[in-house]
C-alpha positions as CSV (number, residue, x, y, z in Angstrom):
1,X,49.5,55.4,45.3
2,X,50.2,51.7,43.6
3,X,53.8,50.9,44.0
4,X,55.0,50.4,40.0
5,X,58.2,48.7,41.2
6,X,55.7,46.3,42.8
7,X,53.6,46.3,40.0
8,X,56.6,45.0,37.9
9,X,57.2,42.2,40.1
10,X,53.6,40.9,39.7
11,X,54.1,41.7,35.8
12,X,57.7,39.6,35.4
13,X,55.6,36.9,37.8
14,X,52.3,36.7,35.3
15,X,54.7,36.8,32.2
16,X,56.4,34.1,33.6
17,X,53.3,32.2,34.8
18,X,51.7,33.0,31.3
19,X,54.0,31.4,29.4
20,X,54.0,28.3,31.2
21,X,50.3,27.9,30.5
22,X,51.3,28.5,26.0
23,X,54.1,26.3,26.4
24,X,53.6,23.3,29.0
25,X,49.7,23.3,29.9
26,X,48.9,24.0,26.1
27,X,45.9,26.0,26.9
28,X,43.7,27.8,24.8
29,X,43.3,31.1,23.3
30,X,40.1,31.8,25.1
31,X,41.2,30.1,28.5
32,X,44.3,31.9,28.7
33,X,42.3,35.7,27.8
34,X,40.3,34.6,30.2
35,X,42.9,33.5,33.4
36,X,44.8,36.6,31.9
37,X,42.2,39.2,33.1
38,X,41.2,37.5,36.1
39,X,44.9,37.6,37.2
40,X,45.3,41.1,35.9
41,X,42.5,42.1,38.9
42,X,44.0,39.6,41.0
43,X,47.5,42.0,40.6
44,X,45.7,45.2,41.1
45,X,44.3,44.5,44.4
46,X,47.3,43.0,45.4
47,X,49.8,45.7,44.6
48,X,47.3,48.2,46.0
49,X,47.9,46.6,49.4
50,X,51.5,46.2,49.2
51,X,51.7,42.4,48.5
52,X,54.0,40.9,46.0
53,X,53.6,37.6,44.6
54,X,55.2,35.1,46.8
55,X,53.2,37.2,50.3
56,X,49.9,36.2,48.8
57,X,48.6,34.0,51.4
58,X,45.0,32.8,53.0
59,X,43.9,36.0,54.8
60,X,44.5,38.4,51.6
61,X,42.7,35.7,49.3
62,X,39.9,35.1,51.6
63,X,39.5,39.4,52.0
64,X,40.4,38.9,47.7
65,X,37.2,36.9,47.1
66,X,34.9,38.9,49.3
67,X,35.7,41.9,47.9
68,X,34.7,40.5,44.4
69,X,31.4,39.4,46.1
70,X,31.3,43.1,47.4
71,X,31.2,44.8,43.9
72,X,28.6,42.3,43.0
73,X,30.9,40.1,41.2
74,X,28.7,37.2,40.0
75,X,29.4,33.5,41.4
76,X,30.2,32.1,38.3
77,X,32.8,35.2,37.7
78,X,34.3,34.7,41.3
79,X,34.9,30.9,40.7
80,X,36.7,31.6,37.5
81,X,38.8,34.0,39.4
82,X,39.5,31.7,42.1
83,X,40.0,29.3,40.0
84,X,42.6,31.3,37.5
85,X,44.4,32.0,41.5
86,X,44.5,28.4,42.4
87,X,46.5,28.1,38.7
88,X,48.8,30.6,39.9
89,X,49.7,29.1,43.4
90,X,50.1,25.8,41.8
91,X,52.5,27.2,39.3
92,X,54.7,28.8,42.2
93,X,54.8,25.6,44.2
94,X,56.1,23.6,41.6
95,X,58.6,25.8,41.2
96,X,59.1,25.9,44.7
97,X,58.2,29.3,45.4
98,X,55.9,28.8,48.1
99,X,55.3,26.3,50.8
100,X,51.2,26.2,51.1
101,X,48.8,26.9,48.9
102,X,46.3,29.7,50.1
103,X,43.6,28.1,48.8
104,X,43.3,25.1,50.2
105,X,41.5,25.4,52.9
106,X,39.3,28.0,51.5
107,X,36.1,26.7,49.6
108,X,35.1,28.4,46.1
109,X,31.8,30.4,45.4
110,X,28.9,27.7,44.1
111,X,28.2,29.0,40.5
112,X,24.8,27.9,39.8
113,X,24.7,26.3,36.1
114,X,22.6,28.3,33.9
115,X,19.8,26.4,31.8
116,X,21.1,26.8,28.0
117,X,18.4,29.3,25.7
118,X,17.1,26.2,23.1
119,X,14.4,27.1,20.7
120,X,11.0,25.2,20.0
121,X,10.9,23.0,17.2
122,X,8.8,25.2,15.1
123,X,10.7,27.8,15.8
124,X,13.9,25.7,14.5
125,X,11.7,25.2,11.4
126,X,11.2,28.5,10.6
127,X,14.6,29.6,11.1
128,X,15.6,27.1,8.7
129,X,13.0,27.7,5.8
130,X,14.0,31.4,6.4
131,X,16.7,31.9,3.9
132,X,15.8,32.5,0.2
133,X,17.3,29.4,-2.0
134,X,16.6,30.5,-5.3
135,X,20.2,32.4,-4.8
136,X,23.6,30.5,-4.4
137,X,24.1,32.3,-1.4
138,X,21.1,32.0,-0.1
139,X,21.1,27.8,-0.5
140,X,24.4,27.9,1.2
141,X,22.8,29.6,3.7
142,X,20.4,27.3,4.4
143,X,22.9,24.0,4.4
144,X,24.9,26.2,7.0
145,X,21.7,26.0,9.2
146,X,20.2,22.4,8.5
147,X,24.0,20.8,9.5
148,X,24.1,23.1,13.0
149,X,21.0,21.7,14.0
150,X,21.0,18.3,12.5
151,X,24.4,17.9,13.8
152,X,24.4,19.5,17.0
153,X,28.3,20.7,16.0
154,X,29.8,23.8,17.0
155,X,30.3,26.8,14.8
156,X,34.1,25.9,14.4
157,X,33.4,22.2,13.3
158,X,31.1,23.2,10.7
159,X,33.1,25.9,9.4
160,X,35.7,23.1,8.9
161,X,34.1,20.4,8.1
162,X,35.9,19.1,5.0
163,X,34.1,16.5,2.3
164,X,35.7,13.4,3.3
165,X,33.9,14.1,6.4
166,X,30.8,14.4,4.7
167,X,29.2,10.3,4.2
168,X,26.7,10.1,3.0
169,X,26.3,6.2,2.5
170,X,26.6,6.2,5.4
171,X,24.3,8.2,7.1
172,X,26.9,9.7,8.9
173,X,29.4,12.7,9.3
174,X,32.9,12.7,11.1
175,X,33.7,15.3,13.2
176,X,36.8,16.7,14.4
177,X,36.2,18.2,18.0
178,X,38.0,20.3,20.4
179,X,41.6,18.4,20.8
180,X,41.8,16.7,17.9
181,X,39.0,14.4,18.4
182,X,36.6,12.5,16.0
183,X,33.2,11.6,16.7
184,X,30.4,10.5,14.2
185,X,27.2,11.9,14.3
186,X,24.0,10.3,12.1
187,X,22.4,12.3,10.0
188,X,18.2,12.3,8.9
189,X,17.2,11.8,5.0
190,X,16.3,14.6,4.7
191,X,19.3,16.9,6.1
192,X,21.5,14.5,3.6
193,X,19.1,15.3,0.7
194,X,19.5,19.0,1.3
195,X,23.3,18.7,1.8
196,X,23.6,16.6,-1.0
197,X,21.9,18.7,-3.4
198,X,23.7,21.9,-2.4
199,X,27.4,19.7,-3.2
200,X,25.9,18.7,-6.6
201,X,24.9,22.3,-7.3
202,X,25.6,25.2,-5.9
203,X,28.9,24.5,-4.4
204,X,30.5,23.7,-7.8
205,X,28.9,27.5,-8.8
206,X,30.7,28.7,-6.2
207,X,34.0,27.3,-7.9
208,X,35.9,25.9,-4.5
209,X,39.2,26.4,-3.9
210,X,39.1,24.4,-0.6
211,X,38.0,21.3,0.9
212,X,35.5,22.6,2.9
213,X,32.0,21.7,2.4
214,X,30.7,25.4,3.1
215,X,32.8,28.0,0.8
216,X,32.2,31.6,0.6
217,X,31.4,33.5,-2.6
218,X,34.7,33.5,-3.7
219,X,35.3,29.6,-3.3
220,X,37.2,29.8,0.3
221,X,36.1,28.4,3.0
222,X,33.4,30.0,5.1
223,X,34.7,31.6,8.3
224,X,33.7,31.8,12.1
225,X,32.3,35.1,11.6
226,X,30.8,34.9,8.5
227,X,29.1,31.6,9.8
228,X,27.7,33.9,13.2
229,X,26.8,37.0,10.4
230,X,24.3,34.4,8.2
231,X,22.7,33.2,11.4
232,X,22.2,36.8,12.6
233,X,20.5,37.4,9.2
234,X,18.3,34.5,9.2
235,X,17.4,35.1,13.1
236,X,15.8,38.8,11.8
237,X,14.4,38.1,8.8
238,X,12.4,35.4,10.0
239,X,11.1,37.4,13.1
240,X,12.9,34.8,15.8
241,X,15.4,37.9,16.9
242,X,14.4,41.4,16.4
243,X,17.1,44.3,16.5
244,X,15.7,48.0,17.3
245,X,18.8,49.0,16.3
246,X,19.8,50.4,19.5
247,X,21.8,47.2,19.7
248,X,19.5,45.8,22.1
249,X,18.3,42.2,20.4
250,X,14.5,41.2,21.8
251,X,13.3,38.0,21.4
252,X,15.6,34.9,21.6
253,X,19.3,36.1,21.3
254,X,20.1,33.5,18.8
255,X,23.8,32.4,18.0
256,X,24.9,29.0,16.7
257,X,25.3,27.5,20.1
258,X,21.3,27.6,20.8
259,X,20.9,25.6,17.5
260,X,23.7,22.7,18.9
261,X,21.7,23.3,22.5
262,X,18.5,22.8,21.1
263,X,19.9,19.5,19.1
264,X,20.7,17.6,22.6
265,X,17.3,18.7,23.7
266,X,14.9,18.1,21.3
267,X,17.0,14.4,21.1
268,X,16.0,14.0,24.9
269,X,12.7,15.2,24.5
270,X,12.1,12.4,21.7
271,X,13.9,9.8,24.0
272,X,17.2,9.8,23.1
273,X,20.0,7.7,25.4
274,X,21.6,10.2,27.6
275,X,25.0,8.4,26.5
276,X,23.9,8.7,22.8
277,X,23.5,12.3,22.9
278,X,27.1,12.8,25.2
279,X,28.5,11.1,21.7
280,X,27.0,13.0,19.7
281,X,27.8,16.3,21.3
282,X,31.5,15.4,22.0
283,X,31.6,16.1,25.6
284,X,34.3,14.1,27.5
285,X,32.1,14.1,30.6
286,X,28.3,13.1,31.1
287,X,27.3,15.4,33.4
288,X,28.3,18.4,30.7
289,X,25.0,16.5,29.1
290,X,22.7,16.0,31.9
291,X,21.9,19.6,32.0
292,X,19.9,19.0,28.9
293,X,18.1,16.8,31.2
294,X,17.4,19.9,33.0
295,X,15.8,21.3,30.0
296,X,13.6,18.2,29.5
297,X,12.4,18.3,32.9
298,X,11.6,22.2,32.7
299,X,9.8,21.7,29.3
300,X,7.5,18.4,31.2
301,X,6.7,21.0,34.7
302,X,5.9,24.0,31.8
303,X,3.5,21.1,29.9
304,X,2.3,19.9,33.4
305,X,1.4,23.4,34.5
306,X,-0.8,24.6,32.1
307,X,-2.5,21.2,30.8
308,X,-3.0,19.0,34.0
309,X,-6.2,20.5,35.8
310,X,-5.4,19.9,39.4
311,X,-2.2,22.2,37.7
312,X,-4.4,25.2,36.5
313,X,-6.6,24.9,40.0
């Protein structure tokens, strides 16, 4: 039977620990639901064996981790476990509540980087011709589309991407990233032509009451959800996602982050810098780009396989 005065102890600890990552680490929302639930499991299993907090040491972590790999715990699930543990031990020793950390000595599970879902280009240009523009709605639609893929921007920075941002003129559009950070992205003729036309047109029918370039039928600005809800639509109607309705989706499971993955990769494929496209995207590191390179090669074997004829033999 799980000790609850244990249990409590872990709980004050996490509560403690928690607040540290809000307050000092700064953390986000989704990183801290995330390290919340792996700790959460990391409690459980604890408590069950009668080990508070501060016992936690190499042994029980090392029996911890292969428990996970037991219940068929994927690797990429047991790193982020690990890894939400290491925060934890880290946390105690610099408040000197442990010596050594049980971790260091013990090497995390290789989590294999999954290749991103991208679609074809004619498959981008049919999702994108999809929705019906002789409706308000359905134009806004449509510019909601052409600026994912043209720009390669996640759903949040399109959402909020306000007209001063928009430049025309330019040939550009600012963006403001994940931490506050800007980055330019160029934009085609013909994605400004479209944009353009919806600002001059429907936008104004929409009468805004924002600054947002994409506003909702009432003139607010569009949201997250709404923003995933018009690329579900679009994904059915045009046949690139089809729903039985037993909530099982066939075909590609599109969501806006295959549009932004299959703007770095259709880049590449046309012989884009690998530096150029890390701008573009906003990613602080290169190699968060370079699997897109790992695309491109996959998409040159796949070309290789079936056209080369010492291939097909």
């Amino acid at each position: 039977m799980r000790d609850p005065f244990l249990a409590r102890i872990w709980d004050d600890h996490l509560a403690e620990w928690k607040d540290h990552l809000v307050l000092e680490r700064n953390l986000s929302p989704r990183t801290l639901e995330g390290y919340g639930a792996d700790a959460c499991r990391l409690r459980d299993w604890m408590v069950d064996r009668g080990c508070d907090p501060y016992q936690v040491d190499a042994s029980a972590m090392g029996q911890f981790l292969s428990d996970l790999a037991d219940r068929g715990l994927a690797p990429r699930s047991r790193a982020r476990a690990r890894s939400a543990a290491s925060n934890l031990f880290n946390f105690q020793m610099s408040r000197s509540q442990r010596e050594r950390h049980p971790l260091e000595d013990t090497p995390g599970p290789k989590a294999s980087m999954p290749l991103p879902n991208i679609l074809s280009i004619p498959e981008v240009l049919l999702l994108l011709q999809a929705p019906d523009t002789s409706t308000p709605l359905g134009e806004r639609d449509g510019v909601l589309l052409e600026i994912l893929y043209a720009t390669g921007m996640r759903v949040s920075e399109v959402v909020g991407l306000r007209l001063q941002d928009w430049l025309p003129d330019q040939g550009l559009v600012r963006v403001l990233g994940k931490g506050d950070k800007e980055r330019v992205v160029p934009l085609g003729r013909v994605s400004i032509d479209r944009v353009e036309g919806y600002l001059a047109g429907v936008r104004n029918h929409l009468k805004p009451r924002c600054d947002k370039v994409l506003v909702n039928y009432r003139g607010g600005a569009l949201s997250r959800t709404a923003a995933w809800m018009i690329l579900d639509k679009w994904s059915r109607l045009s046949g690139l996602q089809i729903d039985d309705g037993s909530g099982r989706k066939e075909g590609h499971r599109i969501h806006p982050h295959i549009l932004r993955h299959s703007f770095a990769t259709h880049l590449l494929q046309g012989g884009a810098d690998l530096r150029a496209v890390q701008e573009m995207m906003g990613h602080a590191a290169l190699s968060t780009t370079e699997i897109y390179t790992h695309l491109d090669i996959a998409t040159l074997r796949e070309v290789h396989a079936t056209a080369h004829p010492r291939a097909r033999s």
